[in-house]
Every structure is written in structure tokens, then in C-alpha cells.
Backbone as a printed PyTorch tensor [residue, N CA C, xyz], in Angstrom:
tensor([[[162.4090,  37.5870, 138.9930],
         [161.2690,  37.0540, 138.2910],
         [160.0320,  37.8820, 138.6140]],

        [[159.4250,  38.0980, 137.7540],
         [157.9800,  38.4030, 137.8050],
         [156.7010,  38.1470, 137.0690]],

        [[155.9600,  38.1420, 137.8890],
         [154.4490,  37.0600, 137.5840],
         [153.3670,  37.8170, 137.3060]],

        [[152.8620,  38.2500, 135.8260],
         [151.5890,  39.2640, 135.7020],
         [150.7870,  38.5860, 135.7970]],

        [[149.2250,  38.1360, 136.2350],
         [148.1870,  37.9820, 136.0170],
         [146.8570,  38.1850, 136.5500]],

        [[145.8830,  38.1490, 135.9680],
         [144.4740,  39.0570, 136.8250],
         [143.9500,  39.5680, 135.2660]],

        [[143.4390,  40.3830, 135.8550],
         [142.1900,  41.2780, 135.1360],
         [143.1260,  42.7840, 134.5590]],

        [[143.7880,  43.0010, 133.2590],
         [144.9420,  44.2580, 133.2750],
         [143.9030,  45.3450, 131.8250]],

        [[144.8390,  46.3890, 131.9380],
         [143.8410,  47.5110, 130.9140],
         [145.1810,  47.4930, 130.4880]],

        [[145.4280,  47.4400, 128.4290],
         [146.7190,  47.5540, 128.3690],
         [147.5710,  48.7350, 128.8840]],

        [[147.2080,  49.7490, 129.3600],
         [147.8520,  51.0750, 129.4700],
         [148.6770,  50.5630, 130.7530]],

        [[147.8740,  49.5090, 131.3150],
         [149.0040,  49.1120, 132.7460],
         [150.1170,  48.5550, 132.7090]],

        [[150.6020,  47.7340, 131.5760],
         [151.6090,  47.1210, 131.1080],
         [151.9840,  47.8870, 130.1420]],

        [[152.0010,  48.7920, 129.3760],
         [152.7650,  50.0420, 129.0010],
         [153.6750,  50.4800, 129.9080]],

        [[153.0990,  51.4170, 131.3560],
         [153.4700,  51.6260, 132.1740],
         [154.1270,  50.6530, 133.1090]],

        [[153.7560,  49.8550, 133.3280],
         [154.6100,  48.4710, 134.2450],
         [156.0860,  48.0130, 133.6730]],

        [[155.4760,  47.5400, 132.5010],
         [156.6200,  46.6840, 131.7890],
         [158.1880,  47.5410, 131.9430]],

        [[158.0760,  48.8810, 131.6520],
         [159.4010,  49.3990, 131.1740],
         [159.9610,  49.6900, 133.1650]],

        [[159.4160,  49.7060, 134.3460],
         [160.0520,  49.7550, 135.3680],
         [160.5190,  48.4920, 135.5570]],

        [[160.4390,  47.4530, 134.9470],
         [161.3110,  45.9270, 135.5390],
         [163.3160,  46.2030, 134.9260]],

        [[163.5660,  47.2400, 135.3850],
         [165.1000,  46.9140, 135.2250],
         [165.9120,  45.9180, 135.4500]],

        [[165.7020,  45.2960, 136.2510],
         [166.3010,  44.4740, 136.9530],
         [165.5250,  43.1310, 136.9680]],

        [[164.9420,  42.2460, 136.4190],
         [163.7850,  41.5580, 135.9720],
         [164.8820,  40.6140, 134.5630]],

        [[164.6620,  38.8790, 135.0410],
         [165.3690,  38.4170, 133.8180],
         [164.3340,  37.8410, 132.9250]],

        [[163.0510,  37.6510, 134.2450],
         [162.2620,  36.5860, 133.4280],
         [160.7540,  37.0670, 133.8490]],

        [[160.1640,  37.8110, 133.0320],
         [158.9380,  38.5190, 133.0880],
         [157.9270,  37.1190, 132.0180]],

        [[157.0530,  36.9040, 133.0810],
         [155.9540,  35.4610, 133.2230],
         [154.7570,  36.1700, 132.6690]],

        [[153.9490,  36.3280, 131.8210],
         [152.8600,  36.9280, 131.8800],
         [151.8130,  36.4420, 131.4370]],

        [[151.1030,  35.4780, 132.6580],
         [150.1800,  34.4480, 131.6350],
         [148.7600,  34.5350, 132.9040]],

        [[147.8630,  33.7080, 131.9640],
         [146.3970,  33.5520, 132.7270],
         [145.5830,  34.7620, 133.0350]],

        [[145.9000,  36.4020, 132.3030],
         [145.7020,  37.3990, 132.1140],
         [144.4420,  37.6230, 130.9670]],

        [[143.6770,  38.3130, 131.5280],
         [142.4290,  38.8700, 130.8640],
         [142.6420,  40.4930, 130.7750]],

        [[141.6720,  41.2010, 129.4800],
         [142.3000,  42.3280, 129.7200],
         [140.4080,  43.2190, 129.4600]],

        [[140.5310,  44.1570, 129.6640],
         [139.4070,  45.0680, 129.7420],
         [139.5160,  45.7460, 128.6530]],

        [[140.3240,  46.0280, 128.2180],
         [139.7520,  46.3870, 126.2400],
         [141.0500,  45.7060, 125.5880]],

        [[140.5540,  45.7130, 124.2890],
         [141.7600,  45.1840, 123.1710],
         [142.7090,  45.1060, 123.4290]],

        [[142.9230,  44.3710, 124.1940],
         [144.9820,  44.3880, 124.2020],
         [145.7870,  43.6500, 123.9400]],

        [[147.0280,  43.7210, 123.7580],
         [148.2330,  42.6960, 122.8190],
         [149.2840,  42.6960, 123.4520]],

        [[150.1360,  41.7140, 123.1060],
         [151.3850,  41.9090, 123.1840],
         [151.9630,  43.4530, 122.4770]],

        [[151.6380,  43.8800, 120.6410],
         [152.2460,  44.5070, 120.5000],
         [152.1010,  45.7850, 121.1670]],

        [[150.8480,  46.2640, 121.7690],
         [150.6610,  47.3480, 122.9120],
         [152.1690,  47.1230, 123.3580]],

        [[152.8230,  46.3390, 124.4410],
         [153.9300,  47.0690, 125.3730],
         [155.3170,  46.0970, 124.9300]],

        [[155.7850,  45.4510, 123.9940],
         [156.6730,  44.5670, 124.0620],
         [157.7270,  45.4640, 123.4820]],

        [[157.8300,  46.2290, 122.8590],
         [158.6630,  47.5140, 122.9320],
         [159.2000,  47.8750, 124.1240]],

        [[158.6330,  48.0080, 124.9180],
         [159.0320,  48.3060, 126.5120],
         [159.6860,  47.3500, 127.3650]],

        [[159.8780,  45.9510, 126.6670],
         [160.6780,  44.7410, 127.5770],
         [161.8510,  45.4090, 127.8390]],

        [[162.1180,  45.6470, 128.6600],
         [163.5910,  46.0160, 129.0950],
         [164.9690,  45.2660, 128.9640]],

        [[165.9200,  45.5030, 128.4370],
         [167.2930,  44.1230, 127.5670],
         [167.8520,  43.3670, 129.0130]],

        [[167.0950,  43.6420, 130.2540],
         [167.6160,  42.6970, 131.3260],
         [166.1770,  41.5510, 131.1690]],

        [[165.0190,  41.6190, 130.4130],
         [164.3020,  40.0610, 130.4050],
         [165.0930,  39.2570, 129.3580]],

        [[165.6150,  38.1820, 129.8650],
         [165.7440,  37.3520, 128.6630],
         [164.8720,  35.7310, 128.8770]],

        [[164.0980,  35.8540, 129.3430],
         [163.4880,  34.8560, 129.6720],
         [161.7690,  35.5810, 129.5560]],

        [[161.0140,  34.9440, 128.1730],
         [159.6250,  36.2450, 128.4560],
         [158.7470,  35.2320, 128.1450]],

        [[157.2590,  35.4230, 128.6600],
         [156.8420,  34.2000, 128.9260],
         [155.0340,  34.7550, 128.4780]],

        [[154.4200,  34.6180, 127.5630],
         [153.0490,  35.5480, 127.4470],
         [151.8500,  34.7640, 126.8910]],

        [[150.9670,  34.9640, 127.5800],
         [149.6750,  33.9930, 126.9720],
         [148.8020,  34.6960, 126.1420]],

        [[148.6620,  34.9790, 124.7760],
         [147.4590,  35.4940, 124.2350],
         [146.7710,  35.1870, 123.9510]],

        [[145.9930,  33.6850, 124.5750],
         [144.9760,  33.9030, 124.5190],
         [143.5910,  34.9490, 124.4320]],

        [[143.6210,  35.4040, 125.8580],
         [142.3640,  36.3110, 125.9160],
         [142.8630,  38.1900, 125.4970]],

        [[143.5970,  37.7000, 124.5110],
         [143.9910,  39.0450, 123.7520],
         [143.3180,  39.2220, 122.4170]],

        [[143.7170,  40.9420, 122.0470],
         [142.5740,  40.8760, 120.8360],
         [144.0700,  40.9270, 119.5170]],

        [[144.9520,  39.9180, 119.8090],
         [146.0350,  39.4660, 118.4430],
         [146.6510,  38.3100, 119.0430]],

        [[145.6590,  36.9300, 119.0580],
         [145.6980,  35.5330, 120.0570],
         [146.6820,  34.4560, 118.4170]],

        [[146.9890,  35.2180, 117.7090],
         [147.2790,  34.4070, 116.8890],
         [149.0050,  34.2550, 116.2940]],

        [[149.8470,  33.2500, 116.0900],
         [150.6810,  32.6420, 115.8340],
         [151.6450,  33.6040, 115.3320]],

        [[151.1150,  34.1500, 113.9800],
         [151.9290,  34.9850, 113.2880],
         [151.8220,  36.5920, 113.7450]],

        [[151.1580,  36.6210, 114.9490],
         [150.8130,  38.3700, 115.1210],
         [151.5430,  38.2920, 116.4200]],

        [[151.6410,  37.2480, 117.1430],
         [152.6550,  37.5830, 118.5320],
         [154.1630,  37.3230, 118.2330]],

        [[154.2210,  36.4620, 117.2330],
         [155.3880,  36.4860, 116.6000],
         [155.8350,  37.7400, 116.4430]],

        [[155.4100,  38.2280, 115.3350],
         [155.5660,  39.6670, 114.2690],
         [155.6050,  40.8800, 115.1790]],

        [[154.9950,  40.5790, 116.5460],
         [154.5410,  41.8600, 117.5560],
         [156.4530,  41.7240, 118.5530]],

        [[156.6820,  40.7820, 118.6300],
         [158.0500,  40.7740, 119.4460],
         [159.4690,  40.7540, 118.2170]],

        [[159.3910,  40.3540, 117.1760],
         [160.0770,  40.1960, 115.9660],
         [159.8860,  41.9360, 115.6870]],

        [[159.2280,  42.1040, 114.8620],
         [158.9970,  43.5530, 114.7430],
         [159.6040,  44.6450, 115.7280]],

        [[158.6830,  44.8410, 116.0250],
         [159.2630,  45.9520, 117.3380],
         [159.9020,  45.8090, 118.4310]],

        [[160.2130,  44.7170, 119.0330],
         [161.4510,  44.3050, 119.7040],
         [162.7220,  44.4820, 119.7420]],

        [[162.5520,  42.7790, 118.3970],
         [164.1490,  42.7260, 117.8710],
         [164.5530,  43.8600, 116.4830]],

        [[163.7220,  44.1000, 116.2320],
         [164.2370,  44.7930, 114.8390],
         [164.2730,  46.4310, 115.4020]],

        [[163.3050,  46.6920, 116.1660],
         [163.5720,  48.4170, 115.7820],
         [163.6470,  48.7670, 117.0390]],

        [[163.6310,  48.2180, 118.2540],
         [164.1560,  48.6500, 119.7410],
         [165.5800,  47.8490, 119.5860]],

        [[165.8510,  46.9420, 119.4040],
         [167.2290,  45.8290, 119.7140],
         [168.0880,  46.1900, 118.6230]],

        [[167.3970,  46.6230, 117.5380],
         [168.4130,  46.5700, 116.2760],
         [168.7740,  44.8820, 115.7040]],

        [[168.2710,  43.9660, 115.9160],
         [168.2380,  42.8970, 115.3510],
         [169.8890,  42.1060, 116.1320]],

        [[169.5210,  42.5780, 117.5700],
         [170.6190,  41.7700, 118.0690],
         [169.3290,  41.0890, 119.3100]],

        [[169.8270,  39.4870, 119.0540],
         [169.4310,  38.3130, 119.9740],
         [169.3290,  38.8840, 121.5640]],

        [[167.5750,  38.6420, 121.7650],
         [167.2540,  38.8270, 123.1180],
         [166.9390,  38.0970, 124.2650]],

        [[166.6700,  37.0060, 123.9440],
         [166.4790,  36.3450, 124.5440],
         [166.6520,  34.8050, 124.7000]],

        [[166.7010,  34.2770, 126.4100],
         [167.6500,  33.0580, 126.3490],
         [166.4260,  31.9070, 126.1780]],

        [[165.0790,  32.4180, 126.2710],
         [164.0460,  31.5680, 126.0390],
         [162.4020,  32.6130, 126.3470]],

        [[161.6120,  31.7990, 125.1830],
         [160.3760,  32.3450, 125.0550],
         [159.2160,  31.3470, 124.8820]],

        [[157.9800,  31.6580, 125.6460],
         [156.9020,  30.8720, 125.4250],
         [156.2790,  31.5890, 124.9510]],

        [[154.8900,  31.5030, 124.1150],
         [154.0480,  31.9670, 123.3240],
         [152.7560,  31.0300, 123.1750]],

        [[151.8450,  31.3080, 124.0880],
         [150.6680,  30.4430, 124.1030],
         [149.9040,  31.1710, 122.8070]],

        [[149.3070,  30.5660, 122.1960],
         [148.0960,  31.4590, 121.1810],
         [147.0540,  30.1870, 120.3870]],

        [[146.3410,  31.0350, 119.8520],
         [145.0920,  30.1330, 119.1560],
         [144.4710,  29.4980, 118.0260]],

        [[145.9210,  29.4270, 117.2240],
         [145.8810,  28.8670, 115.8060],
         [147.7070,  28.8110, 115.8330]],

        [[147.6450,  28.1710, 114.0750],
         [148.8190,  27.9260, 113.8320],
         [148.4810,  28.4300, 112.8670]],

        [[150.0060,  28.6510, 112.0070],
         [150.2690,  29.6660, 110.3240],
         [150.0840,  28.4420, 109.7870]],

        [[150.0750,  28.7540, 108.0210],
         [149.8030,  27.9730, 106.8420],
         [151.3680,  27.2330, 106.9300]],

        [[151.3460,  26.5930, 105.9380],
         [152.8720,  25.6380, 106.1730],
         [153.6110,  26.4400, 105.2860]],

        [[153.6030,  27.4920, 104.6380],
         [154.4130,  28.4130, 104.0340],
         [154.9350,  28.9840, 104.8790]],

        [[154.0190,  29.7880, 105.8420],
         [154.8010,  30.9350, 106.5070],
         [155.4890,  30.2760, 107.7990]],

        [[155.4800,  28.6630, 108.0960],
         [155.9670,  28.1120, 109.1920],
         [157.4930,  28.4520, 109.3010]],

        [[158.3040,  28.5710, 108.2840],
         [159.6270,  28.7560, 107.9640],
         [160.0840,  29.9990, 108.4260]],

        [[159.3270,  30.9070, 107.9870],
         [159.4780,  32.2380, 108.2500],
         [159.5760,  32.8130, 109.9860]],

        [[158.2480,  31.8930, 110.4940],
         [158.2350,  32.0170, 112.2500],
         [159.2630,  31.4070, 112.8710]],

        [[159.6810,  29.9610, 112.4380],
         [160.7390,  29.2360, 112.8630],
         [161.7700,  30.2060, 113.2470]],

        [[162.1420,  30.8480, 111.6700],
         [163.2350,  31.6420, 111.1770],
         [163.8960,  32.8490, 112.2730]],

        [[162.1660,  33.6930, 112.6580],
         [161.8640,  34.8470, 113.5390],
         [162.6900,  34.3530, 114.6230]],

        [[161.8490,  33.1760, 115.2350],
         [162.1640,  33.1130, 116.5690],
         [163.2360,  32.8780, 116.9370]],

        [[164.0100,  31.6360, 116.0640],
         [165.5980,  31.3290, 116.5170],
         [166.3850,  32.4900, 116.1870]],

        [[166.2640,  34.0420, 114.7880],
         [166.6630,  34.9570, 115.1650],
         [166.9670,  35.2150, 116.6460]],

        [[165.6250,  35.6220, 117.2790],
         [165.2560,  36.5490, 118.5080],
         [166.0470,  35.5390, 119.6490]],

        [[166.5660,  34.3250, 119.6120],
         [167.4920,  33.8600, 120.9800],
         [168.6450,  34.0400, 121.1080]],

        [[169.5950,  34.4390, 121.7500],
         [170.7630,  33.9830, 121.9050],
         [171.5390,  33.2650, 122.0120]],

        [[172.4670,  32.9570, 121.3420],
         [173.2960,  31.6720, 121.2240],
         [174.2720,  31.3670, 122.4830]],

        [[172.9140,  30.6350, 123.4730],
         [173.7870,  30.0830, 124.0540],
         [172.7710,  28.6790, 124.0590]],

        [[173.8600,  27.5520, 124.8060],
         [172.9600,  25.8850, 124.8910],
         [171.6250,  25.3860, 125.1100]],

        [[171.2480,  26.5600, 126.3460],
         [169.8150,  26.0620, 126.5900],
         [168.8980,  26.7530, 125.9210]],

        [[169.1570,  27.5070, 124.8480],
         [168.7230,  28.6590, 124.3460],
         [166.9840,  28.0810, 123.9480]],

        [[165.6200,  28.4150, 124.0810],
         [165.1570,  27.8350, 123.1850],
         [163.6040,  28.6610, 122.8760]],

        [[162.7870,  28.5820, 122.3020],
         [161.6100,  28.7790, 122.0310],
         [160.4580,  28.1120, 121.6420]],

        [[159.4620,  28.1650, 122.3350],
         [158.4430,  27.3590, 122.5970],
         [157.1070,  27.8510, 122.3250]],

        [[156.3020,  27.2880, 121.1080],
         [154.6500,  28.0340, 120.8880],
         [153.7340,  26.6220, 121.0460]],

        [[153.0560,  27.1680, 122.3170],
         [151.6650,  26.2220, 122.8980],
         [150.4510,  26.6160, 121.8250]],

        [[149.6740,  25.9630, 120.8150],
         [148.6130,  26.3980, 120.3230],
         [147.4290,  25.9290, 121.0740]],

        [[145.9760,  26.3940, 120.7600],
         [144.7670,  25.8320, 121.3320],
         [144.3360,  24.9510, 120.1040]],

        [[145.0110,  25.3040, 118.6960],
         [144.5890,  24.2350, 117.6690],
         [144.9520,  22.6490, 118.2590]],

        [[144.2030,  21.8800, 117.7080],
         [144.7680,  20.6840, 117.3180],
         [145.3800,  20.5610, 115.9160]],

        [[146.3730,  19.6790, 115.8050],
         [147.0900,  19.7300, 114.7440],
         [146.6560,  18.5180, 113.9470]],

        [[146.4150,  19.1560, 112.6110],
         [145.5130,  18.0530, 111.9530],
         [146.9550,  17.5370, 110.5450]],

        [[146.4070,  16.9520, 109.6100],
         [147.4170,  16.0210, 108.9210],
         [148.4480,  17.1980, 107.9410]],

        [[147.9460,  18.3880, 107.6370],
         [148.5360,  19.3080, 106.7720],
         [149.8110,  19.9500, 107.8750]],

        [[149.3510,  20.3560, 109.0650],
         [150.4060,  20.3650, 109.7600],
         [151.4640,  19.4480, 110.6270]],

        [[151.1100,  18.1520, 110.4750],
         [152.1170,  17.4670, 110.9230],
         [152.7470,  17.1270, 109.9700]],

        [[152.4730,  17.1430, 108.5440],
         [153.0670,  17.2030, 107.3860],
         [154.1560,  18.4330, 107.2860]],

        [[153.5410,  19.2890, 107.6360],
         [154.4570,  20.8600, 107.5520],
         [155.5740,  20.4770, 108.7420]],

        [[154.9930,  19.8210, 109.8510],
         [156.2340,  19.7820, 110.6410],
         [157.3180,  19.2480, 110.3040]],

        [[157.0320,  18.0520, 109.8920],
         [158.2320,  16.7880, 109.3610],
         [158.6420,  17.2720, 108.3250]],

        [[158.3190,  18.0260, 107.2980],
         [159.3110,  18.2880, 106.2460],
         [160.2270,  19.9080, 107.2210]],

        [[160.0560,  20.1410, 107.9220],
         [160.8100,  20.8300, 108.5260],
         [161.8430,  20.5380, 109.8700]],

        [[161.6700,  19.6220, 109.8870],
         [162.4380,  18.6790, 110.4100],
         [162.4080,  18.4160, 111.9500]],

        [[161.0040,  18.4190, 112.3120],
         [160.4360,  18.2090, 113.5260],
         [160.3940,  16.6490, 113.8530]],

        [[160.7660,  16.5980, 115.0410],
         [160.3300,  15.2090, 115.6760],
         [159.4230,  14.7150, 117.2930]],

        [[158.6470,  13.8260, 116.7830],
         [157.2800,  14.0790, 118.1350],
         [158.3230,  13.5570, 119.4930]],

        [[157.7670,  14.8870, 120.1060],
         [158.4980,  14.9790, 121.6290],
         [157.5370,  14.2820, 122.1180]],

        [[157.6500,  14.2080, 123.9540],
         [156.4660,  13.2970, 124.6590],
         [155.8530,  14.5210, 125.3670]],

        [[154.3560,  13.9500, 125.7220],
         [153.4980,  14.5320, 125.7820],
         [153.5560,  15.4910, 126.6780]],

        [[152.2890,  16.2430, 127.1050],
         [152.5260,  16.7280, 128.5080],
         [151.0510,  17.8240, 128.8080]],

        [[151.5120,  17.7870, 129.7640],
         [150.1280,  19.1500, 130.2490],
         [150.1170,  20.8930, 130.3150]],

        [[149.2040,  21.5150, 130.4950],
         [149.1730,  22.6480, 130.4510],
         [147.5900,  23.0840, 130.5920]],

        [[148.1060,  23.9930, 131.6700],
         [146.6890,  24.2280, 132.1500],
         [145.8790,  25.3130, 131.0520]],

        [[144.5630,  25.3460, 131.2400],
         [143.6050,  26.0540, 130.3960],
         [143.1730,  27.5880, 131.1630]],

        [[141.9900,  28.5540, 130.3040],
         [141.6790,  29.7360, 131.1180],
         [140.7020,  29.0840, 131.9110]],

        [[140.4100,  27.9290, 132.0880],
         [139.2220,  27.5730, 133.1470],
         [140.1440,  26.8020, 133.9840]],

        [[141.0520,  26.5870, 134.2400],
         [142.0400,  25.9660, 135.1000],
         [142.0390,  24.8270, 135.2710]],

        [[141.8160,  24.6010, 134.2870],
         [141.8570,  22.6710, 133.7810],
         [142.9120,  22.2520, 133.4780]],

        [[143.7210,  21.1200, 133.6390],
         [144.6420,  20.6270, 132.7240],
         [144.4530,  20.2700, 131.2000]],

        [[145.2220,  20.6560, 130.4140],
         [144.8330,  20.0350, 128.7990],
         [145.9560,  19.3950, 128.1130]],

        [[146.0070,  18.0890, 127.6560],
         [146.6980,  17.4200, 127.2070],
         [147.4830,  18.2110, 126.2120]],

        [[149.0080,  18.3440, 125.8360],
         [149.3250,  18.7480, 124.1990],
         [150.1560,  17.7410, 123.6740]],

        [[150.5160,  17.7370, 122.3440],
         [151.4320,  17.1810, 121.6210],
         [152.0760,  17.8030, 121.2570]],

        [[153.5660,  17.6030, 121.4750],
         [154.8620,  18.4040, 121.0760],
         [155.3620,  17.5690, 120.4910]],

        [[155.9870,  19.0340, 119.4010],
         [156.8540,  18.3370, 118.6490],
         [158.2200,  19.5990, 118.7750]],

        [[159.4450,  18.9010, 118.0770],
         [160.7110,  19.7310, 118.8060],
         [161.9710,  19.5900, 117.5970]],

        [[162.5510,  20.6400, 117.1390],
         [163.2170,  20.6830, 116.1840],
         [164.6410,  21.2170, 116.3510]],

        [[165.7630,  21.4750, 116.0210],
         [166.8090,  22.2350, 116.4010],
         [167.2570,  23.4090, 115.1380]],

        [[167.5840,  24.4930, 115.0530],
         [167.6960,  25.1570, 114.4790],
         [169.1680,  25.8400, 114.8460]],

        [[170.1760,  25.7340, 114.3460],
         [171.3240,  26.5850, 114.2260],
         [171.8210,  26.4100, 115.6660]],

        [[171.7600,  25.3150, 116.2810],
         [172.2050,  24.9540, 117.9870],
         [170.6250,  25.2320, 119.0820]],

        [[169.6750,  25.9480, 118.3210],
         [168.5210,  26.3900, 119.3740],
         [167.4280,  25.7660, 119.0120]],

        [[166.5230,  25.2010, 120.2260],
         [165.5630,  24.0600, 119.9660],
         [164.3850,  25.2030, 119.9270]],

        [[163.2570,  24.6450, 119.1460],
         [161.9720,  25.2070, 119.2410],
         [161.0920,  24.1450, 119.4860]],

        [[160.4410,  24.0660, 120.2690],
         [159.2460,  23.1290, 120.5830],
         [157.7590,  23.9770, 120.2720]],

        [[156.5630,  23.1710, 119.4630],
         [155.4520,  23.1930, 119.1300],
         [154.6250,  22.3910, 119.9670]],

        [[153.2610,  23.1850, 120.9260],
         [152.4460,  21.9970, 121.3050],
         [151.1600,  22.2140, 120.3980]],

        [[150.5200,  21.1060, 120.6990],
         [149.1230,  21.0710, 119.7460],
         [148.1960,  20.3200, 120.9480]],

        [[146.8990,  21.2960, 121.0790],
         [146.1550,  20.6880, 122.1520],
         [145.5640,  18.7970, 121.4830]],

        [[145.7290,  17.9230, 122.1520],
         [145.3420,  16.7680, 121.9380],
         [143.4530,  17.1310, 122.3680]],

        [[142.8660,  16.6340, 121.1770],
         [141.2230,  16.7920, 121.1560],
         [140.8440,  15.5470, 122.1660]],

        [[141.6370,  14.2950, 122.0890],
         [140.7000,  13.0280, 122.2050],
         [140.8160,  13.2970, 123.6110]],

        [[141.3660,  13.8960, 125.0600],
         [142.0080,  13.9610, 125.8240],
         [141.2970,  14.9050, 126.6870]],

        [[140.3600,  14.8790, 127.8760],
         [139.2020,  15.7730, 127.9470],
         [140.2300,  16.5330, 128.9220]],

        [[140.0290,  17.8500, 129.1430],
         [140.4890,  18.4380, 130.4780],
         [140.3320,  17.9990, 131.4490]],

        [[141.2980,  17.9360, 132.2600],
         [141.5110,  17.7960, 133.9160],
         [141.6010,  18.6650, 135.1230]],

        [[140.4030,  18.4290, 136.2460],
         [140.2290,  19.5630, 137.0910],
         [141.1490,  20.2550, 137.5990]],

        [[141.7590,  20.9770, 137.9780],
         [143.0260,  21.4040, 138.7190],
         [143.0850,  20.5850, 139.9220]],

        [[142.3320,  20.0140, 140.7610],
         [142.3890,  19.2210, 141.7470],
         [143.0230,  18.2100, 141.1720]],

        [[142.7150,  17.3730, 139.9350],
         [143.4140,  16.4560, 139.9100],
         [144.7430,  16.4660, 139.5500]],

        [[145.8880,  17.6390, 139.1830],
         [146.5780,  18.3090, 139.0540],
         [147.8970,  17.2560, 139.4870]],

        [[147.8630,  16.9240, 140.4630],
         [148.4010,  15.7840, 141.0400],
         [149.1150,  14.0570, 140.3920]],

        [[147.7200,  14.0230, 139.8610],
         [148.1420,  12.8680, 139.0810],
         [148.4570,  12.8520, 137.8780]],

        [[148.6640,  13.6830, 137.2700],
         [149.2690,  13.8470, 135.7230],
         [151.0220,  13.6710, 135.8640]]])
């Protein structure tokens, strides 16, 4: 296992990423970066021993749904992998959600990109709240509301989300949506959640 986070310049995870040979589950969250940087900068470089990849884009300059998707879909699975299943599970924090058209299409991406095995699954944390057009988009796609839960913020707060959780071809995808009514919680209180 390995744990990126701090203050990174993407050229360091260019260079970093491709020495984890031996690495199943590369964590890379709570990361700020010093110029523009993305996932699609180094995810080319995941090496076929992560199958467990874990990335927050938030404080990236492509923090959004369909571009961290498209950045590991793209150049990953399609033109490093050849469109063979990489992974046994993925998180994807980011800062919006797609239109309810292209929801099908990401679904589609991601259960591509897992491998078929049981626990197989994929998971996107948004900072949106999810308002009535997308819980509409969820349920006709055949989502059902999971129970709640926490997740910490870039100020190290706890923040409430709402998940919801679907199965696709044997592989689950879970959606969170930050809950608005639900104020952050200090990390001290960390405890009682």
C-alpha cells in the first residue's frame, strides 16, 4: 500500500507513480498541487500491479466527474491496458456530477475498468449535493439509497454524504452526495460519528 499526500508538482507523480511495481493499492488523497495538475498528468503510469486506486480531485485543475472518469477510462484502460479490466476497486472524490444523459455512459466506463471478481466495486464521492433531477437520474438507473456516512473534507472536517448503490453486471458502484443540511464536524469530534 501506498499513501500520497502533501503539497505535490505534477512532474512528481509522473516520476513516482511508474516506480510502485509492487504496490496493489496506491491511496492518493488530501493532496494539493503547485500548478495545474490531474489525474490525467500520470494515470498512464499506474502500474497493472495497482488494482485498488484511490484519488481525490478535488484541489486539481480537472476536479470534475466526467474528466477523472475519461482521464483513467481513456488512457488507462483503453490505450495503456488495451481495454482489459484493471481494477478490483476505485474511489474518485470530485466536484460536480454529469447531466443524467451522460450518467450511463460513466456507470458504463467504470464497471468496464473492474474486474470481475465479487468484491469488485467503484465508488464516486461528489462535493455536489444532489438535488431532485439527479435523484431522479439515479432511480431510473436503478440505484437504491444506501445508509449514510462520513468523509472527511480539505479542512479536515467530517462531512455528512448520501449514498446511493447500484449493481451492474455482478459489480456495485456506489454514489455519495454531500448532505447540505448537515454542518461539518471537527476532526476532534471524529470519534463520535
Amino acid at each position: 500500500m501506498v499513501y500520497v499526500s502533501g503539497t505535490l508538482h505534477p512532474a512528481e507523480l509522473r516520476s513516482f507513480v511508474p516506480t510502485l511495481q509492487h504496490v496493489s493499492l496506491l491511496n492518493i488523497m488530501n493532496q494539493r498541487y503547485l500548478s495545474y495538475g490531474a489525474l490525467v498528468d500520470f494515470c498512464r503510469f499506474i502500474p497493472e500491479t495497482v488494482k485498488s486506486f484511490m484519488f481525490d480531485s478535488r484541489c486539481t485543475g480537472n476536479s470534475t466527474l466526467i474528466e477523472n472518469v475519461m482521464a483513467l477510462y481513456g488512457d488507462l484502460y483503453m490505450r495503456r491496458r488495451q481495454c482489459q479490466p484493471c481494477f478490483e476497486k476505485i474511489l474518485l472524490i470530485v466536484t460536480d456530477f454529469c447531466q443524467p444523459k451522460a450518467l450511463e455512459v460513466q456507470i458504463r466506463r467504470l464497471v468496464d475498468m473492474l474486474i470481475d471478481v465479487p468484491a469488485a466495486y467503484a465508488s464516486i464521492i461528489t462535493t455536489l449535493p444532489a438535488d431532485d433531477a439527479i435523484l431522479d437520474s439515479l432511480l431510473r438507473h436503478n440505484f437504491k439509497r444506501a445508509r449514510p456516512g462520513h468523509f472527511f473534507n480539505i479542512n479536515r472536517c467530517f462531512e455528512k454524504y448520501d449514498y446511493w448503490r447500484t449493481t451492474v453486471d455482478g459489480k456495485t458502484v456506489t454514489i455519495g452526495f454531500l448532505d447540505p443540511t448537515a454542518p461539518p464536524l471537527p476532526e476532534a469530534h471524529g470519534a463520535l460519528i
